[in-house]
Structure formats: structure tokens, C-alpha cells
C-alpha positions in Angstrom: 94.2 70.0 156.3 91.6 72.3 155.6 93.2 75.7 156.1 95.8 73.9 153.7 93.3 73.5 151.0 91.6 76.9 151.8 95.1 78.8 151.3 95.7 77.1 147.9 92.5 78.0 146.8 92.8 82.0 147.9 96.7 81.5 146.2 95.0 80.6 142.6 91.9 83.2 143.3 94.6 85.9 144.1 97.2 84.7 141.4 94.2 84.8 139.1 93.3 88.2 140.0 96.8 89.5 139.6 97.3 88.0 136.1 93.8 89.1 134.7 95.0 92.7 136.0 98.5 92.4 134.0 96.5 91.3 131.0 94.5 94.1 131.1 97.4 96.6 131.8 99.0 95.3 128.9 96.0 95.3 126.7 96.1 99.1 127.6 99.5 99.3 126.9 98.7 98.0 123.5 96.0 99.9 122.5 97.7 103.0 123.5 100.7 102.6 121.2 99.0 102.1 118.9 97.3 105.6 119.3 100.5 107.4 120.0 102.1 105.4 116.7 99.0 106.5 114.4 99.6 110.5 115.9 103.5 109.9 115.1 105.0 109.3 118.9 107.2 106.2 118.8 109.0 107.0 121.4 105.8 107.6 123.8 104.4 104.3 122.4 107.7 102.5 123.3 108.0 104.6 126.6 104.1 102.6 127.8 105.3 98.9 126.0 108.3 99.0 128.5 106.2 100.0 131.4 104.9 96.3 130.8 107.5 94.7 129.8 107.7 91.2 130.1 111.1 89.7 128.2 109.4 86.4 127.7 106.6 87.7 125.7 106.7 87.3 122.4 104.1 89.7 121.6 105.8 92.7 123.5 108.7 91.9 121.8 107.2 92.1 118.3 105.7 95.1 118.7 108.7 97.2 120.8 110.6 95.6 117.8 108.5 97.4 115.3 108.2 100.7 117.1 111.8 101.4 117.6 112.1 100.4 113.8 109.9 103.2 113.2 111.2 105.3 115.6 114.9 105.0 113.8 116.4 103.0 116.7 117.7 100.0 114.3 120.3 98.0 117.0 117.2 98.3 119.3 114.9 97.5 117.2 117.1 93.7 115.9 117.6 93.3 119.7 114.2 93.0 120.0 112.9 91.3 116.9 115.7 88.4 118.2 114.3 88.4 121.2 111.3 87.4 119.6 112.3 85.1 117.3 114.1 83.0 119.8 110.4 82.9 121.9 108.7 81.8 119.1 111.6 79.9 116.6 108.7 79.4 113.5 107.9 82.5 113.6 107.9 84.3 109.7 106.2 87.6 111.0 109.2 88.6 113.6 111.6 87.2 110.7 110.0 89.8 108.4 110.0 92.3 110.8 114.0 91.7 111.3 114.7 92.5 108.4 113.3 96.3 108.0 116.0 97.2 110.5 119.4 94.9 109.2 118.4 96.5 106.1 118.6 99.7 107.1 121.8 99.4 108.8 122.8 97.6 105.4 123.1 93.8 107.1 123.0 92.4 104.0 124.0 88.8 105.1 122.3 89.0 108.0 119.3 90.0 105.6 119.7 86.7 103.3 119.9 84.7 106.5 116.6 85.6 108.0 114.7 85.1 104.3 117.0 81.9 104.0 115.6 80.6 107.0 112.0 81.9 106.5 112.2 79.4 103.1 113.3 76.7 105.1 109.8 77.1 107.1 107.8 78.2 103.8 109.6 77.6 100.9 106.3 78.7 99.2 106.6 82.4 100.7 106.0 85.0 98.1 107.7 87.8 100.3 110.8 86.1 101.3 111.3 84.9 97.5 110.6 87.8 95.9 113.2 89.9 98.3 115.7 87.1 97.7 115.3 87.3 94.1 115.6 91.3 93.7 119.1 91.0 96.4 120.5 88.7 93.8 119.5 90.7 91.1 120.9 93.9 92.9 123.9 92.3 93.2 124.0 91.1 89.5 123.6 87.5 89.9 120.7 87.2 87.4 120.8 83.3 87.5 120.3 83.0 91.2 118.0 85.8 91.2 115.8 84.2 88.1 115.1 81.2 90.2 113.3 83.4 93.0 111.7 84.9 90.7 110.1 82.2 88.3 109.0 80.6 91.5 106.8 84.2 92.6 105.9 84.4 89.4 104.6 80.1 89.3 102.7 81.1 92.4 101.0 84.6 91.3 101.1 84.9 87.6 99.5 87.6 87.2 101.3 89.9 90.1 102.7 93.1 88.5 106.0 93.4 90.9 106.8 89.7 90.3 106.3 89.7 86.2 108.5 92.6 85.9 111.2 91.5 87.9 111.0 88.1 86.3 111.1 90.0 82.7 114.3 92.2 83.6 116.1 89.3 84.7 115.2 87.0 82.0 116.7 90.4 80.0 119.6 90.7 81.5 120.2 87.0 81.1 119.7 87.3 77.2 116.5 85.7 77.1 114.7 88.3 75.2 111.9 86.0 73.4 110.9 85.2 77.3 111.5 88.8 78.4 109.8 90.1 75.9 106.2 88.0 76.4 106.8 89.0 80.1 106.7 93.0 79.4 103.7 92.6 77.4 102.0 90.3 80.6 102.9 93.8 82.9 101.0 95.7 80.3 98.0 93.7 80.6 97.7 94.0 84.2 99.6 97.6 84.3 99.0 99.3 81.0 101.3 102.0 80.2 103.8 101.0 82.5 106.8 103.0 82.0 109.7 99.9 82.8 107.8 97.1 81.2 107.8 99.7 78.3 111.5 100.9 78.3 112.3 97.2 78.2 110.1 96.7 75.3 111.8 99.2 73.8 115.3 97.8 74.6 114.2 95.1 73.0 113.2 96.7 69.6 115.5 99.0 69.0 
């Protein structure tokens, strides 16, 4: 009975051990990409991630996700984000991160999914409704797109990027009275801006 007890405990000492010594390799791993990302070397920075790679760790995923982005490898870089995202389901920051690469492979719908569902989680989230709101506008649908951005614009009314979308789109809607008080809100926190000032001049011409 003893020797039983005396075996578990050198199993959890040695299992402890082993795991401290993979924390701290992957620590090192960490540290070091970020190093070889800040000098420009993605591809050395994902070469030392994958020497500890551990598929059900969310964190290794993130950030392999984020380097191959950088690095231009886009299908890698989804595969990994996903990976991710399945590991941690709530997650907004892997969401966000998705969505550099399916944009730059032009994944559109794949793009509104991933913002869809990050408003489902926050519906509050300035990012994800300010994106929304400037793919709607991109793709002409000022109504939809207005509705993103009032809501940035209710949350932070005094953010530059939010009031001028808000004022182009209440613009192309018609709404010039609206528009109009909304160019003159970018001056105040931009002055001189050269689109809040070529829709003024739209406007008064």
C-alpha cells in the first residue's frame, strides 16, 4: 500500500515537473515570436510556435493565427483562427482576428458571419458595428448600414470615424439637415477635415 501511495506521489511530482517545463518552453516560444515578428520574420516566429504546438491551446492558436496573417498565408491563417474559436466559442478577440484574413481573400459572407455572431455576444461592440455598418454602406445599402452606424455613433459621440460615416450615410439617404449637423460635429473634433468638408460642400452648392 505504501509503495502504491509513494508511486502516485513521484507520478504528480514528475507530471508536475514535465508540465512546468512545457510552460516555460512555450513562454519562450512566445517571447521569441514576438522578437522575430517586431524584426519582420513571420515565418521564423511561426517556425518556434509550431515547435510547441499544442492543437488544444487556444492561445497558440491565436497567435499562429495572427502570424501567418502577417506572414500572407490567409487559408492558414482562418485554419487557425477556427481552430481557436471552436476552443474558446465566446471568444470576440479570435472572431476579430478571423476576419483580417476572410477579408483578404475577399470572404465577404464569411466576414458578416463572424461580426454577426460577435453581436450576438456584444451587441454593444463598437468594432463589429462600425465594420458592419461601412460593408453595408460599401455595398450601397445605406438603410442597413445607417443602423450600425447611429448605434457607434449613440455609444461614442464624439468618435471622428463613427460621425463621418454616420454623416455620409445619412447623405446618401437624403437626409441632409442630419448630415449636415454631423459634418460640422467632425469639424469640431477634426478641424479641416477634407471629407466632412467636401460633404459640406455637396451640401451647399
Amino acid at each position: 500500500m505504501k509503495i502504491k501511495v509513494i508511486l502516485i506521489v513521484l507520478c504528480f511530482v514528475f507530471g508536475s515537473y514535465s508540465y512546468g517545463q512545457d510552460y516555460e518552453a512555450i513562454q519562450k516560444a512566445f517571447a521569441q515570436s514576438y522578437t522575430d515578428e517586431y524584426n519582420g520574420d513571420y515565418s521564423k516566429a511561426i517556425d518556434g510556435l509550431k515547435k510547441v504546438y499544442d492543437e488544444n491551446s487556444y492561445e497558440v492558436n491565436l497567435r499562429l493565427g495572427w502570424l501567418n496573417y502577417m506572414a500572407g498565408f490567409f487559408t492558414e491563417s482562418v485554419t487557425f483562427y477556427q481552430k481557436a474559436i471552436t476552443l474558446k466559442p465566446m471568444s470576440i478577440e479570435a472572431k476579430l482576428g478571423y476576419v483580417y484574413p476572410a477579408s483578404a481573400m475577399g470572404k465577404w459572407e464569411t466576414v458578416k458571419k463572424q461580426y454577426s455572431d460577435i453581436l450576438a455576444i456584444d451587441p454593444q461592440n463598437v468594432t463589429a458595428n462600425y465594420r458592419m455598418g461601412s460593408i453595408f454602406y460599401g455595398n450601397e445599402d445605406y438603410t442597413t448600414a445607417l443602423k450600425y452606424f447611429e448605434k457607434v455613433v449613440n455609444l461614442f459621440p464624439f468618435d471622428h470615424d463613427g460621425l463621418l460615416m454616420y454623416a455620409w450615410t445619412n447623405f446618401k439617404l437624403g437626409k441632409t439637415k442630419e448630415a449636415e449637423l454631423l459634418f460640422h460635429k467632425v469639424l469640431m473634433n477634426t478641424p479641416n477635415d477634407v471629407s466632412a468638408l467636401e460633404g459640406l460642400g455637396l451640401i451647399n452648392k
